[in-house]
N, C-alpha and C positions, 0 to 999 in steps of 0.2 A: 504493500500500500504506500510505503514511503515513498520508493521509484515512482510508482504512480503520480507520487505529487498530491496523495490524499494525508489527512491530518484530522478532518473532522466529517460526520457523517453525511450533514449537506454534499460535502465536496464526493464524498462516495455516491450519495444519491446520484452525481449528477455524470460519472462515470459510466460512457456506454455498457449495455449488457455485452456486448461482443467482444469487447477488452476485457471486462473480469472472467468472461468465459475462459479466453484464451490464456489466462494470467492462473485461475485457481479451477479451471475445471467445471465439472456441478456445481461445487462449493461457490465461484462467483455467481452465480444468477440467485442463490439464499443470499449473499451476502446483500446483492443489489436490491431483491424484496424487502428483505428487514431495513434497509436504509432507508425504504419508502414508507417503512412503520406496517407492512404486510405481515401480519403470526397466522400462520399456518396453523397453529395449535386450538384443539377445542377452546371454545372460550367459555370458561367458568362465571358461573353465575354469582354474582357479590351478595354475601348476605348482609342481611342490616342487623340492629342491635337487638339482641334477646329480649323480647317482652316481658313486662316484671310484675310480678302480682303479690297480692297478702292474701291472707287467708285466717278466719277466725273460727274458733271451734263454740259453739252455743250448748250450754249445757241447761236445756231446759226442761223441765218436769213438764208443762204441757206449752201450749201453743201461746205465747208471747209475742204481738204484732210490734210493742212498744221496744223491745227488748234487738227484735228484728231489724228494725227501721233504724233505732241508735248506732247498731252493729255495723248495718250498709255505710250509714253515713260515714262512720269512723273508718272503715277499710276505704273510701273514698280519701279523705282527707289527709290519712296512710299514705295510700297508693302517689296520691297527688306531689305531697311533699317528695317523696322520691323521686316522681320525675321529673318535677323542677331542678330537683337537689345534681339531679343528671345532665340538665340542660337541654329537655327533651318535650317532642309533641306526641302524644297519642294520636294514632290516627286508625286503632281501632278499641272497640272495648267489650272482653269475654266479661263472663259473672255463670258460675258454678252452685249448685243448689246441691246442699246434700242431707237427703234425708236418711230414719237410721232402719229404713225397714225396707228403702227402693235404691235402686241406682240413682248416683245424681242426675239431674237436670242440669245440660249446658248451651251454652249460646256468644255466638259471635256476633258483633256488629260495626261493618266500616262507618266513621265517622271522618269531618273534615277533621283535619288535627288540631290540635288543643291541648292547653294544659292547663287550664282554668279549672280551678272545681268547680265554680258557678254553674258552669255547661257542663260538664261532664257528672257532674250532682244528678241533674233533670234527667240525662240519657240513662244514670244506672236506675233511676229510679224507675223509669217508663220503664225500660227492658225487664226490669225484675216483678213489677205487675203485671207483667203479658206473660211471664216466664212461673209465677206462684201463683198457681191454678188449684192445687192442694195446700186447705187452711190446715195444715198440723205443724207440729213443731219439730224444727230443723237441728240437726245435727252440725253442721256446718256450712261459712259462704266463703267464697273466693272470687275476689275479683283481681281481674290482669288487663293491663294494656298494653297494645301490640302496636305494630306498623311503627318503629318509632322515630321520628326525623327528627335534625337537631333544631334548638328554638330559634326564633325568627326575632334579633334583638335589635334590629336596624331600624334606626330615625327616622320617623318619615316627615316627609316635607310637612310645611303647615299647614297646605290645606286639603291635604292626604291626610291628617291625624284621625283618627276613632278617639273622643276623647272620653265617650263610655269603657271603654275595652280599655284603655291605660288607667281610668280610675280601678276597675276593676282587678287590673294586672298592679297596682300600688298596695291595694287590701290583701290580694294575693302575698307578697312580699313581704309586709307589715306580720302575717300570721305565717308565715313560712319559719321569719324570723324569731320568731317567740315560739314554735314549736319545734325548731329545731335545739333550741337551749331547753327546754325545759320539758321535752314532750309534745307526742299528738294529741294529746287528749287535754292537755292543758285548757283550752279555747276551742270554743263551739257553743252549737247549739245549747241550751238549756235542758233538753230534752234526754243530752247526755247522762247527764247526774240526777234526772227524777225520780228513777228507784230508789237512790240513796234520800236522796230528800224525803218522798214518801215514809221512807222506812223511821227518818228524822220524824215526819208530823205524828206518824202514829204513837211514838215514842212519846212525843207530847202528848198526844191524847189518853 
């Protein structure tokens, strides 16, 4: 290649086939393909990043809707923090039903991507009332999010802004923050801590 007066690939590119032929044999007309960026080789499919899920175990003596609903929300706000924590969008969302006397119940569903819990709150909750069709009481739930691309953190112009969707992306951050110090469970809903509460009034009473 030196004699040739080649030194970098361009300049191989740009070397007749008929001179590397006669210079390396077979071996020049690969050479002159791959300098055109030509792979011969199957091309392997890229994967993305493993979909991440929680999973909660319910130990309940009978059929608990309150106990249910706290659980979803909490693997939500779980699941969410994680993949913020990852710098990631969901762009699908499973959720696993498991009852202790039938196989689970599962279900996929593509979504535009997000990492809001706002939005992705609403969707677990639709999906898991079309999906609990039997009122008894569950053994365990698992929710995972798939398809996952990285977040989208670019400026936009001003009068490209969402300035709902950045308020909301600031609330996000604000409890990302304070749950990553001190716990998921720290902050939420009320609805969390009512068992305990209840369990408080009747004490009182």
């Amino acid at each position: 290649l030196r004699w040739l007066g080649v030194h970098t690939v361009r300049e191989l590119a740009m070397v007749p086939t008929q001179t590397l032929e006669a210079a390396f044999g077979p071996k020049g007309l690969e050479l002159h393909s791959a300098a055109m960026g030509h792979d011969p080789r199957p091309r392997r499919r890229q994967r993305g990043p493993k979909p991440i899920k929680r999973e909660v175990m319910l130990e309940q003596l009978f059929y608990c809707p309150k106990q249910i609903k706290s659980s979803l929300e909490l693997l939500v706000a779980g699941l969410g923090l994680d993949l913020r924590n990852a710098g990631m969008q969901a762009g699908s969302v499973g959720i696993e039903i498991r009852y202790p006397d039938t196989p689970p119940s599962r279900r996929m569903k593509s979504i535009p991507p997000t990492g809001l819990d706002m939005i992705l709150g609403r969707i677990v909750a639709d999906m898991f009332e079309s999906m609990f069709i039997r009122r008894v009481r569950l053994r365990g739930l698992v929710l995972s999010y798939g398809n996952l691309i990285p977040r989208d953190d670019q400026l936009r112009l001003e009068f490209a802004r969402d300035f709902i969707n950045e308020r909301r992306q600031n609330l996000e951050c604000a409890l990302d923050r304070i749950r990553n110090k001190y716990g998921v469970d720290t902050i939420g809903p009320g609805c969390w801590w009512k068992p305990e509460a209840e369990k408080g009034e009747n004490l009182r009473k």
